[in-house]
C-alpha positions as CSV (number, residue, x, y, z in Angstrom):
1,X,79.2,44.5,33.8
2,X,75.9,44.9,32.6
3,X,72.9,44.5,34.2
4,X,71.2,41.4,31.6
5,X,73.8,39.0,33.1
6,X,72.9,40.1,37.0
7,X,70.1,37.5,39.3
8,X,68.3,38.8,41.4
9,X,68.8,37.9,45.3
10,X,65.5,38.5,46.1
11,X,63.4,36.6,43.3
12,X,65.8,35.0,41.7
13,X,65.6,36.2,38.1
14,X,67.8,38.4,36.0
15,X,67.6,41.8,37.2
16,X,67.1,42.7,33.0
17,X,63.5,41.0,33.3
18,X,62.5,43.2,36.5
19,X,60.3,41.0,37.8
20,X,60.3,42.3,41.1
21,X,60.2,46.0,42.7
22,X,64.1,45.3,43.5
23,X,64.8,44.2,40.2
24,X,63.0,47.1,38.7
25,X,64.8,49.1,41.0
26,X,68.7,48.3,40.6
27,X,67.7,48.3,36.9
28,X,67.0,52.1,36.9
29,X,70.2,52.8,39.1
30,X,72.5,51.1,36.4
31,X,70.9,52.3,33.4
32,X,71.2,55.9,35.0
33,X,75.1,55.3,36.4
34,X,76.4,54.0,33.2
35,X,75.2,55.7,30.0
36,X,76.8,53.7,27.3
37,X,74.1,50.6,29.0
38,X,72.2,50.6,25.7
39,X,75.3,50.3,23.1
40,X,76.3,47.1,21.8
41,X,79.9,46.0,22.2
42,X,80.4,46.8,18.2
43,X,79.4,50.1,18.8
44,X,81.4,51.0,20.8
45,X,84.6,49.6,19.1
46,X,83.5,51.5,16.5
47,X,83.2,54.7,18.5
48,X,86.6,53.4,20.0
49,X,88.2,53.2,16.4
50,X,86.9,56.8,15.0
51,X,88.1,58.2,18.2
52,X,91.8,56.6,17.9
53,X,92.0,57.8,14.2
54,X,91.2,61.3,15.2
55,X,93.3,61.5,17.4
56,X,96.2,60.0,15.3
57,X,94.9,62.7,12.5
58,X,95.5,65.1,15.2
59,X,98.7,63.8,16.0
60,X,100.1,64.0,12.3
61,X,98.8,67.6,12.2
62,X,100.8,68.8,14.6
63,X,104.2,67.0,13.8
């Protein structure tokens, strides 16, 4: 999950806004724990995709 779609218990407003030292707060902790937090979805099939084919490359290779 990511953190844009997240409220806030404490003010009530998406944690992504960071309205509040809480907000600010979780924000950091989730950008730090999950590294790929800045990637859009397409991005990441694409990375997905080149990884699969090089990995099927590497698989033809060796057979």
């Amino acid at each position: 999950m990511t953190y844009d779609r997240l409220v806030c218990a404490n003010c009530a407003a998406p944690v992504s806004e960071g309205r509040c030292p809480v907000c600010r707060a979780n924000r950091e902790r989730l950008q730090q724990e999950n590294q790929f937090a800045g990637l859009n979805p397409m991005t990441l099939i694409a990375l997905l995709a080149v990884l699969i084919a090089a990995v099927a490359l590497l698989a033809h290779q060796t057979a």
